[in-house]
C-alpha positions in Angstrom: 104.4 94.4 86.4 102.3 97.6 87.2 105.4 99.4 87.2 105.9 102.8 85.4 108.3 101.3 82.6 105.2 98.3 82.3 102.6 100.8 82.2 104.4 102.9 79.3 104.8 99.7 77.4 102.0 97.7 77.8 98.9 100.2 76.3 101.1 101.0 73.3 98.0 99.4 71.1 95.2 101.9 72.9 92.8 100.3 74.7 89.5 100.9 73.1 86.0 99.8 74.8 84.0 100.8 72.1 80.8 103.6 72.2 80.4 103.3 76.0 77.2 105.7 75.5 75.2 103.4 73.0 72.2 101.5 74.1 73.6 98.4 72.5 77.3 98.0 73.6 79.6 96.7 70.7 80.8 93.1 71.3 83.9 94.8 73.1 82.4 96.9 75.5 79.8 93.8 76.2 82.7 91.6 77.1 84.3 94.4 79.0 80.8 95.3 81.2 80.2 91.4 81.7 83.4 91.3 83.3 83.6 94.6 85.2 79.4 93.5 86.2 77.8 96.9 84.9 76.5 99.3 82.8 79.3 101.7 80.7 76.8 103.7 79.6 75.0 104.0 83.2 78.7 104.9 84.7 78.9 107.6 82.6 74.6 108.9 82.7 75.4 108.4 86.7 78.3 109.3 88.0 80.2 111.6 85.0 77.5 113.7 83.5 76.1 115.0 86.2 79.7 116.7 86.8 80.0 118.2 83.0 78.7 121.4 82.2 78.7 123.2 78.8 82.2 125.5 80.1 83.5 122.4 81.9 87.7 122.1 82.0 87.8 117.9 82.5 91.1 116.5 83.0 91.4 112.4 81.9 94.2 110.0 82.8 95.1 106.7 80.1 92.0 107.9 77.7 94.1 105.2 75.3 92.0 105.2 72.0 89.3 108.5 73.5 86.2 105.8 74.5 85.2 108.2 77.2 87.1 111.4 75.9 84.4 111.1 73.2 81.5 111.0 75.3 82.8 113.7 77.5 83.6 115.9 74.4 79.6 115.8 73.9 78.5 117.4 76.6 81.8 120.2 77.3 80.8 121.9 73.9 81.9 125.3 75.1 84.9 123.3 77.4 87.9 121.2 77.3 89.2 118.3 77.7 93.0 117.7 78.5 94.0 114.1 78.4 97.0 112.6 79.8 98.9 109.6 78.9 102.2 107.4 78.4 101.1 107.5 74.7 100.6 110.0 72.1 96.9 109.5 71.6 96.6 112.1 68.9 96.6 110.1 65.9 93.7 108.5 68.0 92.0 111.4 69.5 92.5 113.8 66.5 93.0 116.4 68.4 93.8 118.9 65.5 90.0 118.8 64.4 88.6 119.8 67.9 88.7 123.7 67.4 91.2 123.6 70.5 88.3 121.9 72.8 91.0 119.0 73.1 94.4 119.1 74.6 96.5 115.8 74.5 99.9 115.6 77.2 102.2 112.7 76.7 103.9 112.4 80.0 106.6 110.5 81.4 105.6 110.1 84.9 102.7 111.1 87.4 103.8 114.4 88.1 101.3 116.3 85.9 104.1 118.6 84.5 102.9 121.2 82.2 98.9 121.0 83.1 97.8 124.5 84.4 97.4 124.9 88.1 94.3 125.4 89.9 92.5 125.2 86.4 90.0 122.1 86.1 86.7 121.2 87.5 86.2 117.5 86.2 89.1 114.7 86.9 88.2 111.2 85.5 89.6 107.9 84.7 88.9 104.3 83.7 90.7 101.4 83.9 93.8 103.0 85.0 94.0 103.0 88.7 93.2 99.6 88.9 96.8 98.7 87.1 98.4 100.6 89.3 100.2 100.0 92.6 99.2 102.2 96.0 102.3 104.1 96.0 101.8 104.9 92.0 98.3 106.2 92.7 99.2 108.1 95.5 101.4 110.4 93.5 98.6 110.8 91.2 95.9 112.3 93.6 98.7 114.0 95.0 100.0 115.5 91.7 96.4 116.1 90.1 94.9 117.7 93.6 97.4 120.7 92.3 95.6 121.2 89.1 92.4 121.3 90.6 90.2 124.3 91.3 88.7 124.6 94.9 85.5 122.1 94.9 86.7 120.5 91.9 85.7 116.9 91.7 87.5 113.6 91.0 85.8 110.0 90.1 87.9 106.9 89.7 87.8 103.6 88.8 89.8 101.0 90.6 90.8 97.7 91.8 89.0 96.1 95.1 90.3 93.0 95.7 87.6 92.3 98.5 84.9 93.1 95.9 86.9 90.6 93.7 86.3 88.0 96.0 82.7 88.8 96.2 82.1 89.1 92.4 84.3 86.0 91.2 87.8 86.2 90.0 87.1 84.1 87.0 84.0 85.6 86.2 85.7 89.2 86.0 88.3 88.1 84.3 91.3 88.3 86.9 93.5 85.1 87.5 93.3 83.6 90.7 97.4 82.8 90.7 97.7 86.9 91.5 96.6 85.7 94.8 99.8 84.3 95.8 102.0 87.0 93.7 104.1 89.7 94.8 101.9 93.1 93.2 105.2 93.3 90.8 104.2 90.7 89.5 100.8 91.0 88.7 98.9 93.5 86.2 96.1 93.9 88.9 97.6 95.0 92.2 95.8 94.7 95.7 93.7 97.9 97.2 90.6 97.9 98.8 88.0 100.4 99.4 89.2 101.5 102.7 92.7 102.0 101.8 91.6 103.5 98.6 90.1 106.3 100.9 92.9 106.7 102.8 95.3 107.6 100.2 93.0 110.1 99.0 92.9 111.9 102.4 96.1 111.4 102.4 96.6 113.1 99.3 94.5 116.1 100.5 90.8 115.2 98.7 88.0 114.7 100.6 86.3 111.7 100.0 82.4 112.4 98.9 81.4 108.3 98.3 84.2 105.2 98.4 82.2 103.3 96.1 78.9 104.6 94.0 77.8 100.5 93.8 77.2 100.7 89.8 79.7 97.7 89.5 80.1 94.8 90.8 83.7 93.9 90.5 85.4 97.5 90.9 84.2 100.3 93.1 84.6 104.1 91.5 85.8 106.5 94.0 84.4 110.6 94.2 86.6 113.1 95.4 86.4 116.8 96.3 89.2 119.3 96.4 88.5 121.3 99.7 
């Protein structure tokens, strides 16, 4: 399934998880965080604001409905925020009222066409790379390392299936027939922390922390651009 035709299809809707900065998550988001075992809000307080800054260029991958493009928009107000996606998020992101703080790219693939070069500090996503197979997320590291400035940083959430097993499949929400299923045919292919950081290096980042520990199904990767 996480193939690029699936992946165009299947997030036509726009996955929304709610206001992930509020101190009481929305029934959403509280499903989401009971299955994922953490904190939205203490995702983004730990591990994404203390990489924004008021001038901040932030690239985002699969925003879908702008649940974290919203929060990010707060604290960038003299920045911007360029989202990419299979979709046309606009009539979801509004771009048009952002005063030009927020670009939105519809893409057809993971190449990063059309993004500046060598222009962002900030790359984020959530609940993207876990749909994904390896060789898909490869080309995104490798594509996105080129719109990167020197020292810019990356942080990624994604699949672990050896966390999976710690956590509980049922309990975060994965079947436990993927087990014995090609990754073709499933919507949550295998990767594991170390292979994770191997197709970073692979892909030219250097790999600051494999896992920050804030959830307890999925590990969120940091990256540098040397």
């Amino acid at each position: 399934m996480p193939t690029l035709d699936w992946l165009r299809a299947e997030f036509h809707y726009g996955y929304d998880s709610g206001d992930v900065l509020s101190w009481i998550p929305g029934r959403r988001r509280w499903g989401e965080e009971r299955k994922c075992g953490g904190s939205y809000r203490r995702v983004f307080t730990r591990v994404v604001r203390p990489r924004l800054f008021a001038d901040s260029k932030v690239l985002e991958l699969g925003p879908g409905r702008g649940s974290w493009s919203r929060a990010i928009l707060r604290h960038i107000p003299n920045g911007e925020l360029h989202t990419v996606d299979f979709q046309d998020v606009s009539p979801w992101l509004h771009p048009d009222l952002s005063a030009g703080r927020l670009v939105c790219h519809r893409v057809q693939d993971n190449t990063f066409a059309g993004l500046p070069d060598r222009y962002f500090d900030f790359f984020w996503s959530f609940g993207v790379l876990c749909h994904n197979e390896i060789e898909s997320i490869g080309d995104i590291l490798r594509s996105a390392r080129a719109k990167m400035k020197t020292g810019g940083i990356a942080a990624h959430q994604y699949g672990d299936w050896s966390k999976l097993d710690h956590f509980g499949w049922e309990r975060g929400g994965v079947p436990t027939e993927f087990r014995n299923k090609p990754d073709r045919e499933i919507w949550w292919p295998r990767n594991d922390q170390a292979t994770m950081c191997r197709i970073a290096g692979e892909a030219g980042w250097e790999v600051l922390q494999g896992d920050v520990g804030l959830l307890g199904r999925d590990p969120i990767i940091v990256l540098r651009n040397p």
